[in-house]
matplotlib code that plots the C-alpha trace (Angstrom):
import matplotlib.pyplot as plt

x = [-48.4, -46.8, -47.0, -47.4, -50.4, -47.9, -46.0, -47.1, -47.1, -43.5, -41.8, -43.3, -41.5, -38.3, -35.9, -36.6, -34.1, -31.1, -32.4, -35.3, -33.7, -34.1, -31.0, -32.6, -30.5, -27.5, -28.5, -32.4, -33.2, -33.8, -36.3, -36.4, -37.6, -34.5, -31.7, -33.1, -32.9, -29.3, -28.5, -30.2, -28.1, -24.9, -26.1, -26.4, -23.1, -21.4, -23.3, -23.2, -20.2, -20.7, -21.3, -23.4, -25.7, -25.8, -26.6, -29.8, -30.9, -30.3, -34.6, -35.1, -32.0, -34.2, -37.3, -35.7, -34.2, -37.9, -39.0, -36.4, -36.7, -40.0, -40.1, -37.0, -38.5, -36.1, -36.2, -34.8, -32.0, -30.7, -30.0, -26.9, -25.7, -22.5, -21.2, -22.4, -23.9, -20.6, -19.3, -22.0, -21.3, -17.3, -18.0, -20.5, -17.7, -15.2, -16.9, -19.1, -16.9, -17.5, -15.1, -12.0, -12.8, -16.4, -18.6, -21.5, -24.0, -25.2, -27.6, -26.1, -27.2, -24.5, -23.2, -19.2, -18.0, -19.8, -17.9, -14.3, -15.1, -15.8, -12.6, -10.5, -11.5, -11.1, -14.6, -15.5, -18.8, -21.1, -23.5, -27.3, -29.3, -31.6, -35.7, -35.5, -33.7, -34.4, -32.5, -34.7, -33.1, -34.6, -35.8, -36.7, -33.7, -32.2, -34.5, -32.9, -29.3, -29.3, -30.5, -27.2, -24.6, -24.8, -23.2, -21.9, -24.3, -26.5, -25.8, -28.5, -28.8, -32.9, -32.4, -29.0, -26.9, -27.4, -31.4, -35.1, -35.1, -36.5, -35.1, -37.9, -36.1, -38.8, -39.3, -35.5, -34.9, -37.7, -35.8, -32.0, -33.8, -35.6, -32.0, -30.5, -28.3, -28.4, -29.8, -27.9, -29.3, -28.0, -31.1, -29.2, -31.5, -34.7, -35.1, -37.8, -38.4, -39.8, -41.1, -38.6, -39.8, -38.3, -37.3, -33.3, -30.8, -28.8, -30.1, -28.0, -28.4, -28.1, -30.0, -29.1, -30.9, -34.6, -35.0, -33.6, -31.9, -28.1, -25.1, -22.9, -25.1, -25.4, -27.3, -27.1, -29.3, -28.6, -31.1, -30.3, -32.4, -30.5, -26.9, -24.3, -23.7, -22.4, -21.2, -21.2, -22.0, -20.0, -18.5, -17.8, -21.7, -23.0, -25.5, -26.7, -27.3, -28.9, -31.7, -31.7, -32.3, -35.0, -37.3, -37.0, -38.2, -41.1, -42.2, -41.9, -44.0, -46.5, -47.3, -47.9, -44.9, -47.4, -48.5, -45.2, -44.0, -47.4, -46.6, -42.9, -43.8, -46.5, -44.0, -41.2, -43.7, -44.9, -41.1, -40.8, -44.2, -42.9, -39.2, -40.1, -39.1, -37.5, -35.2, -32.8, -33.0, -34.2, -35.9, -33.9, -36.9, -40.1, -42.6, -44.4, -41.5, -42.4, -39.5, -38.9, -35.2, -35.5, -32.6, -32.0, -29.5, -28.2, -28.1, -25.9, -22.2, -22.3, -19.2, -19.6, -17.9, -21.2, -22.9, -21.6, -21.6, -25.6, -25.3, -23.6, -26.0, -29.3, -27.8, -27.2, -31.1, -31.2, -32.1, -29.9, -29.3, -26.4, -24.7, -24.4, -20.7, -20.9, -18.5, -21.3, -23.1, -20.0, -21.5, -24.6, -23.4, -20.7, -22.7, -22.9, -26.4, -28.4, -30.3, -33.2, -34.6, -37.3, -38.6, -41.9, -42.0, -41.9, -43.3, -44.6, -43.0, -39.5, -40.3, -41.1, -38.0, -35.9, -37.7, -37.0, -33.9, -33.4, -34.7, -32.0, -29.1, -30.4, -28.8]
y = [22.4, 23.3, 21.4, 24.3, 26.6, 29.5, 28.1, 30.6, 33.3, 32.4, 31.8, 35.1, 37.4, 35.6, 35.8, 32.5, 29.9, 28.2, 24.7, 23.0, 24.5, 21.6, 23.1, 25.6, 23.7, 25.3, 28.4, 29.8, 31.8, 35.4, 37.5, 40.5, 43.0, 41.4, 42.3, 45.8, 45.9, 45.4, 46.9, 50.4, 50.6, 49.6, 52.6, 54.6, 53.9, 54.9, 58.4, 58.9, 57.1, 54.0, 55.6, 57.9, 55.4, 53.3, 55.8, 56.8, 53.1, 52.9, 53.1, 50.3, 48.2, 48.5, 47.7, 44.1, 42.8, 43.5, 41.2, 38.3, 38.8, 37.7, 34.8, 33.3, 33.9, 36.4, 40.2, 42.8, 43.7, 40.0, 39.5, 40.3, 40.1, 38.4, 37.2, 33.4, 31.0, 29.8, 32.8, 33.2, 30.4, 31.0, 34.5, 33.1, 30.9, 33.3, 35.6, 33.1, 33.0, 28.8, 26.8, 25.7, 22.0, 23.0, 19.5, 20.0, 17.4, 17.4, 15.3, 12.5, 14.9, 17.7, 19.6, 18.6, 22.1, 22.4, 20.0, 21.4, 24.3, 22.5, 20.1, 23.4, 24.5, 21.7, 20.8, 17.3, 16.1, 13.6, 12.4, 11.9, 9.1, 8.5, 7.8, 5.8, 4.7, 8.4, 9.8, 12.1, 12.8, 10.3, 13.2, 10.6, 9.1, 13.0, 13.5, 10.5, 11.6, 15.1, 13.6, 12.2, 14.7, 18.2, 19.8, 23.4, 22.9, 21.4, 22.2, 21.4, 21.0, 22.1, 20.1, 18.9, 19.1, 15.9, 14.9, 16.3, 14.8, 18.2, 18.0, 18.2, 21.6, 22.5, 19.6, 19.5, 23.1, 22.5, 19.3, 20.8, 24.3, 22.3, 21.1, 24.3, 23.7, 26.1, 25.1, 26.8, 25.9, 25.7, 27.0, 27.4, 24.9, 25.6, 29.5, 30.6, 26.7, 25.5, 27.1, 28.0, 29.6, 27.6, 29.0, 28.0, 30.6, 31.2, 30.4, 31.5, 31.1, 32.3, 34.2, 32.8, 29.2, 28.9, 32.4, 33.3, 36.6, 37.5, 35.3, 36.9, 37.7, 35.7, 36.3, 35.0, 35.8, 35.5, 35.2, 37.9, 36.2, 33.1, 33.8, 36.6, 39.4, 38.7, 41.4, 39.1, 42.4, 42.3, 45.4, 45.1, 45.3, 44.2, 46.9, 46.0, 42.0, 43.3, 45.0, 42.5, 40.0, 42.2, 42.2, 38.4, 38.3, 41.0, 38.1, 35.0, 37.2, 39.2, 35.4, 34.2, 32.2, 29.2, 28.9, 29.0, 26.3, 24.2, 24.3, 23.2, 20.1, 18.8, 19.8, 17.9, 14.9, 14.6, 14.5, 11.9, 10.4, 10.6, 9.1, 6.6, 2.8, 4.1, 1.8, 0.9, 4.5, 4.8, 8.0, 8.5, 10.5, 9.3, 10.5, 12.6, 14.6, 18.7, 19.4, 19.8, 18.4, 15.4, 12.8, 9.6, 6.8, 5.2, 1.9, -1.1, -0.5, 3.2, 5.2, 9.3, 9.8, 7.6, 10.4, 13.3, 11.4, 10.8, 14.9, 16.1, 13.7, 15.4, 18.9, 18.1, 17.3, 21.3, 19.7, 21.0, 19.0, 17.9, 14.6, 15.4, 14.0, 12.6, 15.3, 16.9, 14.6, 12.6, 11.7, 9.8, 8.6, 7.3, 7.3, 10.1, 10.8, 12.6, 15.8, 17.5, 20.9, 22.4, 25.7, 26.6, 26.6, 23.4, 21.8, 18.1, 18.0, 18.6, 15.4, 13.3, 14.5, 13.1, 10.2, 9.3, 9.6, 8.0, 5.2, 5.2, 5.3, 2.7, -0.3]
z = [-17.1, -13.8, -10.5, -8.9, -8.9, -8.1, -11.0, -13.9, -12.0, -10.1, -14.0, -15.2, -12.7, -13.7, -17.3, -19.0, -18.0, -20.5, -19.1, -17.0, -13.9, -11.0, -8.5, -6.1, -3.6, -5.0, -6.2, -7.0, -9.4, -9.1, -10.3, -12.4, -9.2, -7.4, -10.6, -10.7, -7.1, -7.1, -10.2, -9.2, -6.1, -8.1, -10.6, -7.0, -5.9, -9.2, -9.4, -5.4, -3.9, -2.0, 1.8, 0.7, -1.4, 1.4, 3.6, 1.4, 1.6, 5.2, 6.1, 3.1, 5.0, 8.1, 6.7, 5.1, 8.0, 9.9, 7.0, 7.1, 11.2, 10.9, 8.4, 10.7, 13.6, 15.6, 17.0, 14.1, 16.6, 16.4, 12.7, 11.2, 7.8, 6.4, 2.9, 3.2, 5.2, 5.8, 6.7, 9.5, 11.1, 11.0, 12.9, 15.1, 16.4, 16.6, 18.7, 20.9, 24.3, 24.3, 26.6, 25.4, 23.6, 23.4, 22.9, 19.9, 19.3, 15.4, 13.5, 11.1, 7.9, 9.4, 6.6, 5.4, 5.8, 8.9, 11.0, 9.5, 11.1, 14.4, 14.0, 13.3, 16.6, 18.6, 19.4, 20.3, 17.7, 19.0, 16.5, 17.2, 17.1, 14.2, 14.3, 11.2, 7.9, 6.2, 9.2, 11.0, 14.9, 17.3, 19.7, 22.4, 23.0, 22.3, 25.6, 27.3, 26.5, 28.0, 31.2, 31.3, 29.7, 28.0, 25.3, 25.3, 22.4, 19.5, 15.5, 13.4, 9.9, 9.4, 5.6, 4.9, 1.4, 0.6, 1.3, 1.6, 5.3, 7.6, 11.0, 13.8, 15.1, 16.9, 18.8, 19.2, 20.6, 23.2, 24.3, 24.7, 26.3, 28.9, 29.6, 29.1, 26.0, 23.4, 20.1, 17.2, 13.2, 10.1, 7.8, 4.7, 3.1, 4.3, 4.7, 2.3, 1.9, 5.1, 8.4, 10.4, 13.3, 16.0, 18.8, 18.4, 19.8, 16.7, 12.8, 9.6, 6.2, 2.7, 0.5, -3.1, -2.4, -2.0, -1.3, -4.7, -3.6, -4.9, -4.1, -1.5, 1.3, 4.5, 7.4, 11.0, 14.4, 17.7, 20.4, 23.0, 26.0, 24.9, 24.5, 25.8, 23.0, 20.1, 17.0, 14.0, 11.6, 8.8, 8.2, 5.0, 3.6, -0.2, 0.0, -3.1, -2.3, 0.9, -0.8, -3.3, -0.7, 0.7, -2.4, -2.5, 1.0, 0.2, -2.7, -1.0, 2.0, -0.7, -1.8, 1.6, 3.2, 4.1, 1.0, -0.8, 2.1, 1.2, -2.8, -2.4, 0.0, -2.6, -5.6, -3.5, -3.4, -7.1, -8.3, -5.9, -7.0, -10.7, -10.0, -7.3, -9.6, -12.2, -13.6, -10.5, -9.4, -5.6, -3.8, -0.6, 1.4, 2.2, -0.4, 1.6, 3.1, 3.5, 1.1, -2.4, -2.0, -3.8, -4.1, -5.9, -5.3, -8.6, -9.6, -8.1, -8.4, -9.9, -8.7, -7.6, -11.3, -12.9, -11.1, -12.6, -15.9, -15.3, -14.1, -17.0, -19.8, -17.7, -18.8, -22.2, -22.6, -20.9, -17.0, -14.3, -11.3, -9.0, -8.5, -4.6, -3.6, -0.1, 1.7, 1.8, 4.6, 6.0, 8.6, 7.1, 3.4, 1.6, -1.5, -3.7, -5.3, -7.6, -6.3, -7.7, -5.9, -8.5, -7.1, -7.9, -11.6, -12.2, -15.4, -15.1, -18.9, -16.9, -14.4, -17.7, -19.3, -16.3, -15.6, -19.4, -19.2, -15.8, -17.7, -20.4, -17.8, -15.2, -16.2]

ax = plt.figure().add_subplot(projection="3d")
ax.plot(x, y, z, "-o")
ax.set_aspect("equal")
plt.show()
């Protein structure tokens, strides 16, 4: 039986998976329409040349970033396509005219990678106060301290690497714009996952997570009332993970992006309903939490390579999770966990199968 009502419906547009796949955090899986998508333009580019091809496709480009515009919240002019989330980010930097040692407040659940970037360039990271122990931004004393100082500007993680927690972005942006610092967001995580209209200047992400589009396309948007022009377009384009990208926004909007949001908060809290107590396993979010990013911390005096032992045993029973190593949130964890991020086809058979053998390893 899946959790999911969508559950059926979301498996059968997709090849059956090797293993109980609970990793959408890393990589989601596509569906047929998307493959064919990108393997009739690869076809195209062989019989047509590539500037050609892309040129044919140039109305169907147009017509997808309309369609991600709108489920992120931002003017089809703004977006812009790059290879990775990372990659967005890296260009946005480059080509944003910020002061020399620029000072960027981030949230404790910032994103490793994320803050080389910002220590490569100098920048000066201040860390925000948390609400409580799950590590949601304390937006009141956020208020407090831009009364006092501003940033050039705020980088924040909407759902981090290494938890479910979901950043109050909107309540955030409203804060920093009614002090006049720009809000940019990292929704790697939580496009296609959460909301996420929120009125922030910049937002990037990927397509190959929760969206479940190809690996190797990026996408960034930049608020034009908000910033000064920047050209972030990549000019080297993966025509073919563009459109692919574009049917898996056309699904995710086809099935309603509320309800897809709705099912993966209540899938997000019965895996935490069915692992909460296990053994000496402990949920890291609260149950309720609107995510389906679902991480456990392992039993007393387990080491990160205990972790990838426990992640490696789970795929030999055909589950596939990741033991989450704490560079990914430095800034909030020295503790490496276990993550789970089921998509919308998840079987309650698969949480049994875990909690079982969560059972078996927590000594």
């Amino acid at each position: 039986m899946y959790v999911s009502e969508l559950g059926e419906q979301w498996h059968a547009a997709r090849v059956q998976p090797a293993f109980a796949h609970l990793d959408s955090a890393a990589a989601g899986r596509s569906s047929d329409a998307v493959i064919e998508a990108i393997s009739a333009h690869l076809w195209r580019e062989s019989a047509r040349g590539s500037y050609i091809a892309a040129e044919e496709v140039a109305d169907e480009i147009a017509r997808d970033k309309r369609d991600l515009a709108s489920l992120i919240g931002h003017a089809t002019g703004e977006l812009a396509f790059r290879e990775s989330a990372r990659a967005a980010l890296r260009a946005l930097l480059t080509h944003w005219q910020l002061p020399i040692a620029s000072t960027v407040w981030v949230a404790k659940n910032e994103f490793g990678p994320n803050l080389v970037e910002f220590e490569r360039r100098g920048f000066a990271v201040r860390t925000l106060p948390d609400a409580d122990v799950y590590g949601h931004v304390d937006v009141d004393a956020l208020e407090n301290m831009l009364q006092f100082e501003q940033p050039d500007f705020l980088h924040i993680c909407h759902i981090g690497s290494m938890s479910g927690v979901v950043q109050p972005v909107s309540r955030i942006v409203e804060i920093a714009h009614d002090a006049g610092v720009p809000v940019v967001v990292d929704m790697a995580q939580a496009a296609g996952h959460v909301p996420t209209v929120t009125g922030a200047d910049v937002v990037y992400g990927t397509s190959r997570k929760w969206l479940t589009g190809p690996r190797g396309v990026g996408f960034v948007a930049v608020r034009r009332d908000s910033l000064r022009p920047v050209e972030i377009d990549s000019s080297e384009a993966f025509v073919a993970g563009r459109l692919g990208l574009g049917v898996a926004v056309r699904e995710v909007l086809a099935i309603g992006q509320q309800r897809v949001f709705r099912e993966l908060a209540a899938i997000g809290q019965a895996t935490r309903e069915r692992l909460h107590g296990i053994a000496s396993w402990e949920v890291l979010e609260p149950i309720d939490e609107p995510s389906a990013i679902v991480t456990l911390a392992p039993p007393p005096g387990w080491q990160a390579e205990d972790l990838i032992a426990a992640r490696d045993k789970l795929l030999s029973l055909g589950i596939l999770v990741t033991a989450a190593e704490p560079w990914r949130a430095p800034l909030a964890t020295e503790q490496a966990v276990l993550r789970l991020s089921p998509h919308l086809d998840l079987r309650r058979e698969d949480l049994d199968r875990v909690a079982d053998a969560l059972r078996t390893m927590g000594y």
